[in-house]
C-alpha positions as CSV (number, residue, x, y, z in Angstrom):
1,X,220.4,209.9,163.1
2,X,221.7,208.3,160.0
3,X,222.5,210.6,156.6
4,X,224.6,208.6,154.3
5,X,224.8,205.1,153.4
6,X,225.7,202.3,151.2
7,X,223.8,199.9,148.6
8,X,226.5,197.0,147.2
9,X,225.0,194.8,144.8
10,X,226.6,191.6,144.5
11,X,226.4,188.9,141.9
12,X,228.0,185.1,143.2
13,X,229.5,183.4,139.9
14,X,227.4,179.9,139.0
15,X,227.1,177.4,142.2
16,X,228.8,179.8,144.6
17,X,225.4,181.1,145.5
18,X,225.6,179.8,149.4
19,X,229.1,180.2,150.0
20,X,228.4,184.3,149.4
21,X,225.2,183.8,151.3
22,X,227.6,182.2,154.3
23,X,230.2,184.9,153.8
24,X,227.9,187.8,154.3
25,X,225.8,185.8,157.3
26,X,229.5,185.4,159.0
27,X,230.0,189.2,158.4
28,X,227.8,190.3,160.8
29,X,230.2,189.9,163.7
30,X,232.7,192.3,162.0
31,X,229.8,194.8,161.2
32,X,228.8,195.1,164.7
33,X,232.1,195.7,165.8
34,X,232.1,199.0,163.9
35,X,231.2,201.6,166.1
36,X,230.1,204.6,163.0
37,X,228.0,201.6,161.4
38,X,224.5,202.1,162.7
39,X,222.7,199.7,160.5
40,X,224.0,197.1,158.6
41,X,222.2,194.4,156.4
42,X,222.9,191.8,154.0
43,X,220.2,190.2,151.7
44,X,219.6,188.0,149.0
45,X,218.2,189.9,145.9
46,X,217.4,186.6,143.9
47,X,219.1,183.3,143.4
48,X,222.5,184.6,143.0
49,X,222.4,188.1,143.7
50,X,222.7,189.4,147.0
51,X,222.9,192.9,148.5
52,X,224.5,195.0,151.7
53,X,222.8,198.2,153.0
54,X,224.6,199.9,155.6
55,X,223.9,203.5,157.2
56,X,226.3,206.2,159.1
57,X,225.7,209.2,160.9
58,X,228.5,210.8,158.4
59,X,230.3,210.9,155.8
60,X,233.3,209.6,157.9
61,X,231.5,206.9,158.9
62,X,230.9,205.3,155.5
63,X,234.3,206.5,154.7
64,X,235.7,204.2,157.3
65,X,233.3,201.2,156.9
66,X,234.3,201.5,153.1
67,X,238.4,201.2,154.6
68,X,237.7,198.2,156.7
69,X,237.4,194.5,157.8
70,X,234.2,193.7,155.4
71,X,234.6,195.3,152.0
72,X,238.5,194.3,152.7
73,X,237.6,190.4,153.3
74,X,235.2,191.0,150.0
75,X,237.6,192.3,148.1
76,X,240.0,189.5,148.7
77,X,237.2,186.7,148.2
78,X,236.0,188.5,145.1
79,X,237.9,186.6,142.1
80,X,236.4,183.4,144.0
81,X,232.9,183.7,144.6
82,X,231.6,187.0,142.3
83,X,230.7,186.9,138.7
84,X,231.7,190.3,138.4
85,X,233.2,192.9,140.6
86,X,230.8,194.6,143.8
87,X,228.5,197.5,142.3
88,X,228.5,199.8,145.5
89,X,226.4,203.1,145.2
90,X,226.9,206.1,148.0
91,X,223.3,206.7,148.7
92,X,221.5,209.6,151.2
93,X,219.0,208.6,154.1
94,X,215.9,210.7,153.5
95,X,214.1,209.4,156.3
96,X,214.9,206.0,158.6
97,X,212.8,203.9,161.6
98,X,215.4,201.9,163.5
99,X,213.7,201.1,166.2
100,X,210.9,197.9,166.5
């Protein structure tokens, strides 16, 4: 059951709107390599704002989703393609479906 999860709000700097959109779609491989990461999501919140939800079991889950591959290739692509730096807010899983 997932507890604990992530919301990052992300804001692409003018006409770097589909290059974020391509970085998060070619994250997906990276997130499903993470065994604590139960759920993990990327969206586009308007024309240039875009979003990553993620879930965990437990604390040390997010903890080590927040220490690895994707928020390390976002922080490194961040002066490039973000108006402004990642809002990410720790967040608590009331209740979740996961299942179709």
């Amino acid at each position: 059951m997932v507890k604990v999860g992530l919301l990052a709000r992300i804001v692409a700097k003018p006409g770097k709107e589909e290059e974020v959109a391509a970085f998060l779609a070619g994250a997906l491989p990276l997130a499903e390599r993470e065994q604590a990461t139960t759920v993990w999501f990327a969206i586009r919140l308007g024309s240039h704002e875009f979003g990553i939800f993620d879930a965990f079991a437990d604390e040390a889950g997010r903890r080590a989703h927040l220490e690895g591959a994707i928020a390390a290739a976002l922080m490194a692509r961040a002066p490039e393609l973000l108006a402004e730096p990642p809002r990410i807010d720790t967040v608590e899983v009331l209740a979740a479906k996961l299942h179709g």
